[in-house]
Chimera marker file (.cmm) of the C-alpha trace (Angstrom):
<marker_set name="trace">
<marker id="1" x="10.662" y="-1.396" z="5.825" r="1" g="1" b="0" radius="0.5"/>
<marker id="2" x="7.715" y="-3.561" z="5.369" r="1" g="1" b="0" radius="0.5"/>
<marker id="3" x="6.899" y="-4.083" z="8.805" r="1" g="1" b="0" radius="0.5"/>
<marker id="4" x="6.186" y="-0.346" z="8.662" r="1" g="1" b="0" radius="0.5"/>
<marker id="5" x="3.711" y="-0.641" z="5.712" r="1" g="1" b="0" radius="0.5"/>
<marker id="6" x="2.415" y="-3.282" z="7.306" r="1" g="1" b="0" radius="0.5"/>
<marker id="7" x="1.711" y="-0.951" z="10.701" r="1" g="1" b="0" radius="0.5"/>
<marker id="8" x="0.315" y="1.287" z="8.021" r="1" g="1" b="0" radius="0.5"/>
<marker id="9" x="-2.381" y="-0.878" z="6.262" r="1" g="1" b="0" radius="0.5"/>
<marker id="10" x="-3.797" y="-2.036" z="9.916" r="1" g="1" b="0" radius="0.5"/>
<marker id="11" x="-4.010" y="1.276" z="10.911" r="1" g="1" b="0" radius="0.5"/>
<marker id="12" x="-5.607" y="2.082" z="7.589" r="1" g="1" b="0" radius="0.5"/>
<marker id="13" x="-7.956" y="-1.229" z="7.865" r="1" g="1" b="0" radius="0.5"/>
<marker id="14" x="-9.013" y="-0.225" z="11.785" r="1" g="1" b="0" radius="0.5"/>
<marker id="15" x="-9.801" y="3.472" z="10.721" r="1" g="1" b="0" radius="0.5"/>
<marker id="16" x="-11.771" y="2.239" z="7.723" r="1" g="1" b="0" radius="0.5"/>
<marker id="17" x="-13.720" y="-0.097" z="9.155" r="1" g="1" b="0" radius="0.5"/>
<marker id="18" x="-14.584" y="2.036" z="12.277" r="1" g="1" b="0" radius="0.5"/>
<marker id="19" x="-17.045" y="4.166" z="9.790" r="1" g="1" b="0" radius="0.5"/>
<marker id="20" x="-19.355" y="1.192" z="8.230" r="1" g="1" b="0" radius="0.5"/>
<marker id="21" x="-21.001" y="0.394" z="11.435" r="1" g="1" b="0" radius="0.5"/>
<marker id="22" x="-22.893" y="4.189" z="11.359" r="1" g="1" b="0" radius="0.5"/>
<marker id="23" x="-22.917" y="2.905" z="7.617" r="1" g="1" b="0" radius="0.5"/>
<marker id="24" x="-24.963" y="0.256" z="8.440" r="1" g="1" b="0" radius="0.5"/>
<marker id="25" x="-27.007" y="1.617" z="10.915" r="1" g="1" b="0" radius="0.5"/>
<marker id="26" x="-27.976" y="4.496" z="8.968" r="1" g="1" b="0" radius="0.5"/>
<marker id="27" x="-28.854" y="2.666" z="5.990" r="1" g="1" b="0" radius="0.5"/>
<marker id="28" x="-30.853" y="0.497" z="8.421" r="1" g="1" b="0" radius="0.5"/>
<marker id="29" x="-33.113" y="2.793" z="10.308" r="1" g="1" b="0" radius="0.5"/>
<marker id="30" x="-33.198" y="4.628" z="7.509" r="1" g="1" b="0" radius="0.5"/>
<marker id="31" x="-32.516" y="8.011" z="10.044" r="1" g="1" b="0" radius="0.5"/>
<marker id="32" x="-29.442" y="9.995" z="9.981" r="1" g="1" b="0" radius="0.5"/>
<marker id="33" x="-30.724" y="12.590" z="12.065" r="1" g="1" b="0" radius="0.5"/>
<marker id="34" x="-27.898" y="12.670" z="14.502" r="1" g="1" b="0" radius="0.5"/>
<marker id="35" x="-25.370" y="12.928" z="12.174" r="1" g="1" b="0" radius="0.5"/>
<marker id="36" x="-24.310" y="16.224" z="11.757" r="1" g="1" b="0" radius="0.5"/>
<marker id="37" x="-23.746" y="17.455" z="8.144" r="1" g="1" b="0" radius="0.5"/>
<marker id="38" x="-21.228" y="20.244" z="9.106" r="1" g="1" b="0" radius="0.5"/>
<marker id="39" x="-18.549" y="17.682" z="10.480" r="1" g="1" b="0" radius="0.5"/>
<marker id="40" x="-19.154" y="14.999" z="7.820" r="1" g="1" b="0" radius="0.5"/>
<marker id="41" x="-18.687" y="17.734" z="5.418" r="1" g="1" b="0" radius="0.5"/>
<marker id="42" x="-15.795" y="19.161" z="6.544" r="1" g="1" b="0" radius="0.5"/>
<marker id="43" x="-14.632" y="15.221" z="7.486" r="1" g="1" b="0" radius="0.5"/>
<marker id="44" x="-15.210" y="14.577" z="3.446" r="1" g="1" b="0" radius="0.5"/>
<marker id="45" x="-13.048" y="17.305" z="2.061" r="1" g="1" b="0" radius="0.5"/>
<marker id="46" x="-10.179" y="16.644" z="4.711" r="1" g="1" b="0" radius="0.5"/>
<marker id="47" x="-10.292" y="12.662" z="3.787" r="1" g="1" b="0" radius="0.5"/>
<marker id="48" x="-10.824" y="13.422" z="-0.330" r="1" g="1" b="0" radius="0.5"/>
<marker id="49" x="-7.719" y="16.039" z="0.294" r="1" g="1" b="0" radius="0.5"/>
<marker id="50" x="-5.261" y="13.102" z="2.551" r="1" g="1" b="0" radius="0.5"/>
<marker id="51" x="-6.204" y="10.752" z="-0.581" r="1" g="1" b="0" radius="0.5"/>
<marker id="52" x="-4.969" y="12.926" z="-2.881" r="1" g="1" b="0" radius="0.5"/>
<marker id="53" x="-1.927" y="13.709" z="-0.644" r="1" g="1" b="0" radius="0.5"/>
<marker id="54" x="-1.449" y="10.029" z="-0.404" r="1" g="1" b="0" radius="0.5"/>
<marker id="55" x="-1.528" y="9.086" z="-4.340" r="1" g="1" b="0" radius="0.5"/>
<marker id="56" x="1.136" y="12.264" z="-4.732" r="1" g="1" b="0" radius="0.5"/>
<marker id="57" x="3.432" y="11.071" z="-2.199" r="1" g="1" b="0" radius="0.5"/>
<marker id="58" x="2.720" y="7.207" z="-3.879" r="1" g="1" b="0" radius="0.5"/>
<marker id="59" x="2.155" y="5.851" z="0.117" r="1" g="1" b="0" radius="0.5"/>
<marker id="60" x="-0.586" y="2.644" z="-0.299" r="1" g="1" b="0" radius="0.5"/>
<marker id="61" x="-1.481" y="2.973" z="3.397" r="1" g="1" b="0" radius="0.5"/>
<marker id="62" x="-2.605" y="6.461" z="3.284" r="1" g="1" b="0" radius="0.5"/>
<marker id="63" x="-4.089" y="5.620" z="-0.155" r="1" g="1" b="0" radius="0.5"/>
<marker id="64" x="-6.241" y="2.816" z="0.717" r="1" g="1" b="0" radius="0.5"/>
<marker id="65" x="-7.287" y="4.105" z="4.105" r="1" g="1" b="0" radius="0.5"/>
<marker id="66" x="-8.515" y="7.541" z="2.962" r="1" g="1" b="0" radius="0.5"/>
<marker id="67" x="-10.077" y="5.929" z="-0.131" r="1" g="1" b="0" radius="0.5"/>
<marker id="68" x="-11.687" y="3.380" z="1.546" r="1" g="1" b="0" radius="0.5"/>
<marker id="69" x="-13.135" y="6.414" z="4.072" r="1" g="1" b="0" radius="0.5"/>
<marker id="70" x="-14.060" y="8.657" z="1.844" r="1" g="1" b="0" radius="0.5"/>
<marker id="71" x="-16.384" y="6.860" z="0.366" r="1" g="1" b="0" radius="0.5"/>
<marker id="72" x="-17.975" y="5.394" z="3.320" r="1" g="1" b="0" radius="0.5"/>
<marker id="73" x="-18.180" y="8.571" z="4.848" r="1" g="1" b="0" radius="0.5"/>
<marker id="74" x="-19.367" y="10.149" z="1.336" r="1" g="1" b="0" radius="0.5"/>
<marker id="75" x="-22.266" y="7.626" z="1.757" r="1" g="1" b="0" radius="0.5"/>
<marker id="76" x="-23.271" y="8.470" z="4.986" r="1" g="1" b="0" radius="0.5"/>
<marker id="77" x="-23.246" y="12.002" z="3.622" r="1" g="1" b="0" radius="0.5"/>
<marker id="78" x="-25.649" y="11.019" z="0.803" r="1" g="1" b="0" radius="0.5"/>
<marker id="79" x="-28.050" y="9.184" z="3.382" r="1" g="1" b="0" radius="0.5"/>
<marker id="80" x="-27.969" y="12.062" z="5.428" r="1" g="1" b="0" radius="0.5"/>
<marker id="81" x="-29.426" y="14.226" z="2.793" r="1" g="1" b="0" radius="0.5"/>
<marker id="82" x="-31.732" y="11.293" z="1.415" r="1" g="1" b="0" radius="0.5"/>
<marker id="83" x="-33.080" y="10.776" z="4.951" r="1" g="1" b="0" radius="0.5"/>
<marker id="84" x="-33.590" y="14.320" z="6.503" r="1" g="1" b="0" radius="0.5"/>
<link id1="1" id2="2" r="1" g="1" b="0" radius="0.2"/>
<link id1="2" id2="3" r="1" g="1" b="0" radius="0.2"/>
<link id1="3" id2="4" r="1" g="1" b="0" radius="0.2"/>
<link id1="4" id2="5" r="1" g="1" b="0" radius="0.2"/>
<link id1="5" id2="6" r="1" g="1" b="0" radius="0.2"/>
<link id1="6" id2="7" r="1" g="1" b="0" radius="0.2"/>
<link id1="7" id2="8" r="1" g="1" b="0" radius="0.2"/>
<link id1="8" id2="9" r="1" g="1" b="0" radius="0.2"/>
<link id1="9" id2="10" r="1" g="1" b="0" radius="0.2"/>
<link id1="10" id2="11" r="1" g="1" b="0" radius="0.2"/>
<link id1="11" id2="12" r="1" g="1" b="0" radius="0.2"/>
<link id1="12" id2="13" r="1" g="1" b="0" radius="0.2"/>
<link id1="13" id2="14" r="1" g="1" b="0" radius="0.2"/>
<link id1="14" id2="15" r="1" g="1" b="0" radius="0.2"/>
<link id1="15" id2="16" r="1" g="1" b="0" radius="0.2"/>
<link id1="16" id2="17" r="1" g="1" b="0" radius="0.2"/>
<link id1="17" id2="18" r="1" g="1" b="0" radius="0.2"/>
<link id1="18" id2="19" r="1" g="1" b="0" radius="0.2"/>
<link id1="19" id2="20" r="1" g="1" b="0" radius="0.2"/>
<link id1="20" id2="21" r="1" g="1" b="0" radius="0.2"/>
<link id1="21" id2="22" r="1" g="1" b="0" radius="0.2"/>
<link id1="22" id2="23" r="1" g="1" b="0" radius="0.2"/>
<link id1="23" id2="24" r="1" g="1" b="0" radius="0.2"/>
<link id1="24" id2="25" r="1" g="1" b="0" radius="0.2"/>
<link id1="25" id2="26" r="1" g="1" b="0" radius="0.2"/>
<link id1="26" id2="27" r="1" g="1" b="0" radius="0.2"/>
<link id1="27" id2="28" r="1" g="1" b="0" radius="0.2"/>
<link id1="28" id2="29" r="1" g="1" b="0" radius="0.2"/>
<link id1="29" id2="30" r="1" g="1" b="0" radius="0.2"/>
<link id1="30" id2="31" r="1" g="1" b="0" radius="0.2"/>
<link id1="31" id2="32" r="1" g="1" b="0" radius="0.2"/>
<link id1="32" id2="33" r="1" g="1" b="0" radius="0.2"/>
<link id1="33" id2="34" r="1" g="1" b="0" radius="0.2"/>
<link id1="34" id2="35" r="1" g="1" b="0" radius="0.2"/>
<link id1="35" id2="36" r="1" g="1" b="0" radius="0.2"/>
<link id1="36" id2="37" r="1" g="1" b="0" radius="0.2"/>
<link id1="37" id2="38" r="1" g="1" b="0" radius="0.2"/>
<link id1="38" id2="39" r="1" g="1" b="0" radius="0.2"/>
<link id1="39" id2="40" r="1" g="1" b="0" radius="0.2"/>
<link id1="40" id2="41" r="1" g="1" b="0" radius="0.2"/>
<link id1="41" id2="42" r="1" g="1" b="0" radius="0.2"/>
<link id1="42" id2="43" r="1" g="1" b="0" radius="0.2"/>
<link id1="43" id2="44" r="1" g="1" b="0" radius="0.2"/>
<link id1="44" id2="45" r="1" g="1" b="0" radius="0.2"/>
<link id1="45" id2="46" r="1" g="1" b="0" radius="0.2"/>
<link id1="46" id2="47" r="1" g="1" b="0" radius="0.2"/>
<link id1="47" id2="48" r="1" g="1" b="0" radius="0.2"/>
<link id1="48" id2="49" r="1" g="1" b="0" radius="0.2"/>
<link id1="49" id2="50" r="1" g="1" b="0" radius="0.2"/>
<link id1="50" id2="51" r="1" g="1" b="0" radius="0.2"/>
<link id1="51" id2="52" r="1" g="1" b="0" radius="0.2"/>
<link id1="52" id2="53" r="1" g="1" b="0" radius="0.2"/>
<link id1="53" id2="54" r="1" g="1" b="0" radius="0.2"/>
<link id1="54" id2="55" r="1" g="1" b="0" radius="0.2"/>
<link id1="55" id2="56" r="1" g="1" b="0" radius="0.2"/>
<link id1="56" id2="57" r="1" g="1" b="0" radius="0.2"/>
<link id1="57" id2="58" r="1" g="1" b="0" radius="0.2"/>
<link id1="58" id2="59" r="1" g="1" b="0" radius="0.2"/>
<link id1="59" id2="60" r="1" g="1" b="0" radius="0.2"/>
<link id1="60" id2="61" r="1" g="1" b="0" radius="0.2"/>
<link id1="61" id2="62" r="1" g="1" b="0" radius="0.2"/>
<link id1="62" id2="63" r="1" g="1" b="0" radius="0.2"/>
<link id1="63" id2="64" r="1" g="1" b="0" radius="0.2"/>
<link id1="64" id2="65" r="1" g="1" b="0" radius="0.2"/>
<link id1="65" id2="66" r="1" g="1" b="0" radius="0.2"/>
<link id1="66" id2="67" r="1" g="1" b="0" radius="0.2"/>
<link id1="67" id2="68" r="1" g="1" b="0" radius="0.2"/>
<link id1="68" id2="69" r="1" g="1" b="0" radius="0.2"/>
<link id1="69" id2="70" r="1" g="1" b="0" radius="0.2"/>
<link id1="70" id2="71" r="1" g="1" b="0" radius="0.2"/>
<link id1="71" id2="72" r="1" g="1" b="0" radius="0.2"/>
<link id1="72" id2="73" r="1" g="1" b="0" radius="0.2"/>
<link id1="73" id2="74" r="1" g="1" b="0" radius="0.2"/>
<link id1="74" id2="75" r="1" g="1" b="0" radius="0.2"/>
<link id1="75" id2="76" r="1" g="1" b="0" radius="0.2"/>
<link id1="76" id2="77" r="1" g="1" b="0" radius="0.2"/>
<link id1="77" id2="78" r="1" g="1" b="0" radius="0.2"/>
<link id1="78" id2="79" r="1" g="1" b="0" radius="0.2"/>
<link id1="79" id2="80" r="1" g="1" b="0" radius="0.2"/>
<link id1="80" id2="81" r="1" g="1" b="0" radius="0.2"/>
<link id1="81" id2="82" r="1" g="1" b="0" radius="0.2"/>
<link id1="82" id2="83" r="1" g="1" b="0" radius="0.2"/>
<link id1="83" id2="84" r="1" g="1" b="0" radius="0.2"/>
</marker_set>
């Protein structure tokens, strides 16, 4: 069994990390124009609501990942509305 959870915190640590290089660039350039607020909206609630899934089904993988996005992706969010 913990070669699965294992599987399931890379997977979680690739899909996190995927998001902080728009992070970065956004909080760089200071744009976020083509970012669309719709989808990172939408993207938000569907990550916030996996999260919660994840703490109710006590699953650390799908925990950490979704937390980890969320609030990456919550940022970007922010900037996009900071920078319009």
């Amino acid at each position: 069994m913990y070669y699965v959870t294992v599987l399931g915190l890379t997977a979680a640590v690739l899909s996190t990390i995927s998001f902080f290089p728009q992070l970065l660039k956004t909080w760089k350039t200071k744009s976020a124009r083509d970012i669309s607020m719709g989808m990172f909206s939408i993207f938000c609630a569907g990550v916030f609501l996996w999260l919660f899934y994840g703490i109710l089904i006590n699953n650390l993988p799908v925990i950490i990942a979704n937390l980890f996005t969320f609030i990456q992706a919550f940022i970007i969010l922010l900037l996009k509305n900071k920078y319009k």
